[in-house]
Structure formats: structure tokens, C-alpha cells
C-alpha positions as CSV (number, residue, x, y, z in Angstrom):
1,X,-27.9,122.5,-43.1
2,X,-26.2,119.7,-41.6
3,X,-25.9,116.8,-43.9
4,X,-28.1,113.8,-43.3
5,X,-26.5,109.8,-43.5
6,X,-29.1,109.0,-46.3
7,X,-27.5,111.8,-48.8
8,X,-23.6,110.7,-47.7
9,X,-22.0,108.8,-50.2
10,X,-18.5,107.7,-48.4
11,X,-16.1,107.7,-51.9
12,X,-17.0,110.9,-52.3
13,X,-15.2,112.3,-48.9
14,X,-12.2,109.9,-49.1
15,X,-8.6,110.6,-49.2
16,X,-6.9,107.3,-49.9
17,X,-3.7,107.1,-48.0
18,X,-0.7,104.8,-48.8
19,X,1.6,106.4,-46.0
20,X,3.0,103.5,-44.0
21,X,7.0,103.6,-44.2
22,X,7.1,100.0,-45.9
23,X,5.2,101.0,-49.0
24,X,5.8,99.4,-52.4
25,X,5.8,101.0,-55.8
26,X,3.1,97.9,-56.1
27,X,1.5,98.9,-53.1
28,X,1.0,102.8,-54.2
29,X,-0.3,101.6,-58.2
30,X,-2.6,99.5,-56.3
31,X,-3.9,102.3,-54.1
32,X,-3.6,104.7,-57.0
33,X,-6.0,101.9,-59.0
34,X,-8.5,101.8,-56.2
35,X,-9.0,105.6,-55.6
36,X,-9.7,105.7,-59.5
37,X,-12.2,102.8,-59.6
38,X,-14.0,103.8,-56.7
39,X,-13.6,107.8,-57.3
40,X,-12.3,108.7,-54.4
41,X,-11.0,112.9,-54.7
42,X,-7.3,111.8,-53.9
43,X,-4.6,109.4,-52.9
44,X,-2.3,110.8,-50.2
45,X,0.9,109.5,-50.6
46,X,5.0,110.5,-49.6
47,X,7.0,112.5,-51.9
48,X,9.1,109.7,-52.8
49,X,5.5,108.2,-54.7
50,X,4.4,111.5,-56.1
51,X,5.6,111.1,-59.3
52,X,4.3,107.3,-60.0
53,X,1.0,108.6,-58.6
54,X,0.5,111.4,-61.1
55,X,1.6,109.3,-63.9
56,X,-1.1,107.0,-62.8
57,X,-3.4,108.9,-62.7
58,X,-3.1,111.2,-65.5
59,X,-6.3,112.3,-67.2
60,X,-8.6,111.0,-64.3
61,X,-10.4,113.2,-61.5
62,X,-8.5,111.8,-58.4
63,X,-6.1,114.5,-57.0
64,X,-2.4,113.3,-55.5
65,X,-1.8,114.7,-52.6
66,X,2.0,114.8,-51.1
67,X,2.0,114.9,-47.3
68,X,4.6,117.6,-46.1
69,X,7.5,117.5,-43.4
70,X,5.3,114.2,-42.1
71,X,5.0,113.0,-39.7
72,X,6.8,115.4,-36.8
73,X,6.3,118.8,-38.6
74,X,10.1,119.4,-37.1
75,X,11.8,120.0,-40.3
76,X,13.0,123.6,-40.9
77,X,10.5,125.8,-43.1
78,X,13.4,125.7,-45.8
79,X,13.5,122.0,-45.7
80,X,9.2,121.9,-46.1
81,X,8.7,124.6,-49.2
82,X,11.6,122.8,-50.9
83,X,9.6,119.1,-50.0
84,X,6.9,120.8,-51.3
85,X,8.1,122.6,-54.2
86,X,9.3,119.3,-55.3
87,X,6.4,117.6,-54.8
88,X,4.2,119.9,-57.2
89,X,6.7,120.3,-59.6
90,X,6.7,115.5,-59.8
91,X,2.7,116.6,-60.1
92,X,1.0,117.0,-56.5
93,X,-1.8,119.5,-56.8
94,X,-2.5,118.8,-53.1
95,X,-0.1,119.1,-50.1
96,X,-0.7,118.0,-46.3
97,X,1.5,119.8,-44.4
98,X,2.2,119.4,-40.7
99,X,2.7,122.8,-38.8
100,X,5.7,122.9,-36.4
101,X,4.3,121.7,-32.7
102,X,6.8,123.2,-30.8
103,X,6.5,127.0,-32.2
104,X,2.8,126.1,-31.5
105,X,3.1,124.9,-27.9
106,X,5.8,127.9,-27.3
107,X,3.6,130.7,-28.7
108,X,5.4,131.6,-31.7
109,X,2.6,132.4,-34.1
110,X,4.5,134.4,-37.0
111,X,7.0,131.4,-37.4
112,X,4.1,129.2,-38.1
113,X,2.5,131.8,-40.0
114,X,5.5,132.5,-42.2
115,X,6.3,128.6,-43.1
116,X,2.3,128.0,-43.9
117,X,2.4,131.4,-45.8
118,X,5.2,130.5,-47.8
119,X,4.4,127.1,-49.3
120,X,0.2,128.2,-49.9
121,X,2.0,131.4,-52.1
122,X,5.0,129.4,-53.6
123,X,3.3,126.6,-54.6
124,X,0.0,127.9,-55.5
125,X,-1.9,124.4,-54.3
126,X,-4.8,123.7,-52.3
127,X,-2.9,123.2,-48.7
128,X,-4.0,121.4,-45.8
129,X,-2.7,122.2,-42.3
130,X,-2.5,118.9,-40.3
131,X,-3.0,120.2,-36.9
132,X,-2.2,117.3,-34.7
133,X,-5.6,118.0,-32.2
134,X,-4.5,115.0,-30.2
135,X,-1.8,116.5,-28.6
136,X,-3.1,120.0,-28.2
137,X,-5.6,121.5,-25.9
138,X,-8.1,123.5,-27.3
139,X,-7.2,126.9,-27.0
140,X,-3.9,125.1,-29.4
141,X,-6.3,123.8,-31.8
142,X,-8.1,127.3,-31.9
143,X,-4.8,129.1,-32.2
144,X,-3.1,126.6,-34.9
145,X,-6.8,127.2,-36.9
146,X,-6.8,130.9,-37.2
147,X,-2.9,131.0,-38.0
148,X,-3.8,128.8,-40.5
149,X,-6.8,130.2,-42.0
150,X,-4.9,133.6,-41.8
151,X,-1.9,131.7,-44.1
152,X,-4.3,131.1,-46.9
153,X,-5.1,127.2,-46.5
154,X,-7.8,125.4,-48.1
155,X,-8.2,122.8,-45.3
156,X,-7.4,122.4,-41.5
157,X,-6.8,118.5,-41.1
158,X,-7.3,117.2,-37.6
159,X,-4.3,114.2,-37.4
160,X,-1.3,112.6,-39.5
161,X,-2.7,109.6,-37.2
162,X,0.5,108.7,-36.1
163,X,-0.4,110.2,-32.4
164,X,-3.7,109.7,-32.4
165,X,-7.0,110.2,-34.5
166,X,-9.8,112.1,-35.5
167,X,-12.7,113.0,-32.9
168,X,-16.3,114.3,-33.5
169,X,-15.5,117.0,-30.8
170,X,-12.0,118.3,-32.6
171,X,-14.3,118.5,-36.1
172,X,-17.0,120.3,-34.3
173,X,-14.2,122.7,-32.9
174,X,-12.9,123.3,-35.9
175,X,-16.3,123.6,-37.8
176,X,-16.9,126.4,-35.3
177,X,-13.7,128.1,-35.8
178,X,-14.2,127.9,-39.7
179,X,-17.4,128.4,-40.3
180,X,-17.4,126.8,-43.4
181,X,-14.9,129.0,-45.4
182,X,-12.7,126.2,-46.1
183,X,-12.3,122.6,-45.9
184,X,-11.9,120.4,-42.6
185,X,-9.9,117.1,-43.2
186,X,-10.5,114.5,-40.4
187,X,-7.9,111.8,-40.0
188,X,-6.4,109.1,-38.5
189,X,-8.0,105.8,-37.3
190,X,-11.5,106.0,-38.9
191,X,-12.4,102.3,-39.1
192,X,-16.2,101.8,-39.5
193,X,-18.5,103.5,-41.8
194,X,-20.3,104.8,-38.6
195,X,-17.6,106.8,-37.6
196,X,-17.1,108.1,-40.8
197,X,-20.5,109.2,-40.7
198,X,-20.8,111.3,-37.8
199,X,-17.5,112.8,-39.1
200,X,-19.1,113.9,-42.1
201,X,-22.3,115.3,-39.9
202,X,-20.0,116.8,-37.6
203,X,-18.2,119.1,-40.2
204,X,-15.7,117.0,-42.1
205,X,-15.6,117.6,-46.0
206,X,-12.6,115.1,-46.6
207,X,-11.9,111.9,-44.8
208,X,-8.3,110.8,-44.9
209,X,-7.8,106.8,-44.4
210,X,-6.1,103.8,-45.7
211,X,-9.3,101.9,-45.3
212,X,-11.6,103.7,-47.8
213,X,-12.1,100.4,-49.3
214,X,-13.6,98.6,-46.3
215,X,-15.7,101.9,-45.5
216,X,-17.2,101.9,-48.8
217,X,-18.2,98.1,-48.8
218,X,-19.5,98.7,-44.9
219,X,-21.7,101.2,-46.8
220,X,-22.7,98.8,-49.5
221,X,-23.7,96.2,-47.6
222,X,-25.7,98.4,-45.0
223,X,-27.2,99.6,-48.2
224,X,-28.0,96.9,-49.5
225,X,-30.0,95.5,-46.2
């Protein structure tokens, strides 16, 4: 049953993301601090962070997620399982991994289904397939899904939002395509608690943003009305 905006509690769906270039080891405790407080399942944060995130947040319920060969997904697979190897190993129990676009746009399904493969069996954690959906058209997206899903993910995730964001049409598509055997992510340029809600209604089971603050206090006060 599709979930209704009185039962959706925002915190609960957000992935707190510290991934601008220019991030501080104050900026990343501070996010790490917030996710906590406002129990949000993870903080999504580079590799180089993954370490001071863990320690942070050692003993509570929020997950660190690493994102993976980010933001291009043009690294070789080599370069990826070690990123993400590493990134378990400094305490990541999550990884958001962008899938190679040009293999993608070129046809080469095995290469992408090797490298995804790979780093869901070496690294035994929940993976999430960043899918870029901006710059793909849908028969892309429905490819990239089922390549995925057929590598063992736990989630498809729409964006890295560094080419564009989450739409209610890319989560439907990719509700379809799932059918609710695994997780959809939706990311990238989710500003007001209104568009996080018809993400949510549309499929979405995790929201990734660096504004999860400002959604949860858009919620509060509309709440509060």
C-alpha cells in the first residue's frame, strides 16, 4: 500500500551527506553529530572521512556509508573494490557506488555486472548502485536496474547529484522495475519537505541529502500548524 504523508516521518528516510569537496574534519563530526541527534539511518561521506565517521559513531544506530568511485564512476573496477575494500575495512557498512556510464551507454552489460558483482561479494555490505537517471534514457535506467539487481545490490540510487537530481518519474521507474525487492535511494537536489514527500510516495525508502536538517524542521513546523 502506498505510504500516506501522515505516517512519513522524514529522519527516518534520510541519508545525511557531507560530500562537498571542501569538507572539514569539523564539518563531517558535525554532520556525524546531527545524523545521531536526529536519527537519521546514515551519514554518506568520502573515504577519506570514513574512519572519523565510524569512530563517531560507534555504538549508535546511524550507518556510515562511503560513496564509491564518486562522482564519474570512470575509475577502473580494480581501483573501486580496493576504494571500497578500504572503506569497510576504516568501518563503512554501507557503500554508494557509481556504475561505469560509458560501459552503460556502449552496451557492455557483463563489465558492469562483474565490477558491481565484485564489490557486493568481496565486501559483504549493503551496496547501492548510483545510477545517474539524469543522463540516461529509460530503456538505460531499466538496463543499469536489472544489471544491478542481478549483481546482488541492496539499493538502486537515482543520482550522485552532481548532474542532476532525483525525479518522481525515475523513482516510479525504478519502483516498477524492482518491485519492492530491494531498496530505491533517491538523490540529489531534494530541497523541500514536499518533495521529499512525493519521493517517499512514489517508491523511495532512503533519501540522500545534505539538507536533512532543513527537511526535518520544514516537517516540524508544518506539523506543528
Amino acid at each position: 500500500m502506498p505510504v500516506t504523508e501522515s505516517e512519513i516521518d522524514i529522519a527516518t528516510y534520510i541519508d545525511h551527506a557531507m560530500l562537498k569537496p571542501t569538507a572539514t574534519p569539523q564539518e563531517v563530526e558535525k554532520c556525524c553529530q546531527e545524523a545521531w541527534q536526529y536519527n537519521f539511518p546514515a551519514v554518506c561521506v568520502y573515504p577519506v572521512a570514513v574512519r572519523q565517521a565510524a569512530e563517531l559513531l560507534h555504538g549508535k544506530d546511524t550507518k556510515v556509508c562511503a560513496v564509491i568511485g564518486f562522482p564519474t564512476g570512470a575509475t577502473t573496477s580494480g581501483s573501486k573494490l580496493y576504494e571500497a575494500q578500504e572503506a569497510v575495512d576504516n568501518g563503512a557498512t554501507e557503500l554508494d557506488v557509481v556504475i561505469n556510464l560509458g560501459w552503460l551507454k556502449s552496451g557492455q552489460s557483463e563489465p558492469i555486472y562483474q565490477e558491481i558483482a565484485e564489490i557486493c561479494a568481496e565486501t559483504g555490505q549493503a551496496v547501492k548502485a548510483i545510477l545517474e537517471t539524469s543522463v540516461l534514457t529509460d530503456t538505460e535506467k531499466r538496463l543499469a536496474a536489472e544489471i544491478c539487481m542481478d549483481a546482488g545490490v541492496a539499493y538502486l540510487k537515482t543520482s550522485t547529484g552532481w548532474f542532476g537530481g532525483a525525479t518522481v518519474a525515475d523513482v516510479r521507474l525504478l519502483r516498477d522495475i524492482t518491485r519492492g525487492q530491494i531498496g530505491i535511494k533517491a538523490s540529489g537536489g531534494i530541497k523541500t519537505v514536499e518533495q521529499a514527500i512525493e519521493l517517499i510516495q512514489a517508491g523511495a525508502t532512503r533519501l540522500g541529502t545534505s539538507r536533512g536538517l532543513d527537511l526535518v524542521h520544514q516537517q516540524d513546523n508544518i506539523n506543528s500548524r
